[in-house]
Steps between C-alpha positions, in 0.01 A plus 500: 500500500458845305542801720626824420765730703364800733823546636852303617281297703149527425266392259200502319337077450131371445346468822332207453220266735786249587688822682147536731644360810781799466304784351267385834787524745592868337092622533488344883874734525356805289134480604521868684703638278285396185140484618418882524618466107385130386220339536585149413809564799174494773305202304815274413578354867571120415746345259154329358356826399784617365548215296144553372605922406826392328325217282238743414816725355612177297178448380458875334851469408456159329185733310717762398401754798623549807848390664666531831839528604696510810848655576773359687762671642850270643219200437222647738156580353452888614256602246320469128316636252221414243267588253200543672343570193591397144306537214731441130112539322516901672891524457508585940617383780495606865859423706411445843839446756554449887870461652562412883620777736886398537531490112364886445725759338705256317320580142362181499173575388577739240744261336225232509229748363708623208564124381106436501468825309747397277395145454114677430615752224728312303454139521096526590440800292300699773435801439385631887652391814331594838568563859272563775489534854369743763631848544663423826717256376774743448784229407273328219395859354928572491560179252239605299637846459852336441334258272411790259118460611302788467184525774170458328272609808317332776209244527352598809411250732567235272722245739341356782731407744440419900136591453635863365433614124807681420582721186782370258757622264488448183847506280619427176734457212454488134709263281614798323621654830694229565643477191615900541634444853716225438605614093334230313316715306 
């Protein structure tokens, strides 16, 4: 199995459609804590269609886009992260992430985002990683400042969500950034 460390006991592993019945079971757990955020954590309420969400990540992965991976902290599932976009012929990506409420503060996410990044720039050759989410999401907006992101602007009612069109945030970091902020330049 390839994963790679977060922290002492916590880690960052493919999240793959033979994991649906647990990445279900963490949704059904998370559901209110997630849905004002997530879409897919209102829509996904079976361990069938979440089967049918985590193939669709294999497929794009198996086509050089998209990928999906889950982190598990003392062997629970309490979060993930993906590319919700990737596109090698542009040289971007977009990160998206979502964590359960007992695993917060733990840097869990940010360790997890800068590995992405990382994997993007200098194995993918990326040149522009992006973050998005909507203003009020004060928590995702902090990782992106700690992640080196600077803040593009807003699309304005550009997420629907609950029947509600709200504005998002758009972030981002240059390869060369990167490079600068971590001395590999």
């Amino acid at each position: 199995m390839l994963s790679y460390p977060l922290s002492a006991n916590a880690e960052l592993r493919a999240l793959e459609p033979w994991n649906a019945a647990e990445f279900a079971e963490f949704i059904e757990r998370e559901r209110d804590h997630l849905g004002p955020w997530l879409p897919w954590a209102l829509r996904l309420t079976d361990e069938e269609s979440t089967r049918a969400w985590l193939q669709s990540y294999a497929d794009d992965q198996a086509g050089g886009g998209g990928r999906i991976y889950g982190i598990w902290m003392d062997g629970e599932l309490v979060g993930g992260t993906l590319f919700r976009v990737f596109e090698p012929r542009f040289g971007s990506a977009e990160i998206g992430v979502w964590l359960g409420e007992a695993a917060q503060g733990r840097g869990l996410i940010t360790s997890a985002a800068k590995r992405m990044i990382e994997w993007c720039i200098e194995d993918r050759k990326m040149n522009r990683i992006e973050w998005r989410c909507v203003p009020t999401n004060k928590r995702s907006i902090a990782v992106a400042m700690r992640l080196g992101m600077s803040r593009d602007g807003v699309l304005r009612g550009a997420f629907p969500l609950d029947g509600v069109n709200h504005d998002v945030e758009v972030w981002s970091l240059l390869a060369s950034e990167w490079r600068a902020k971590t001395g590999q330049d």
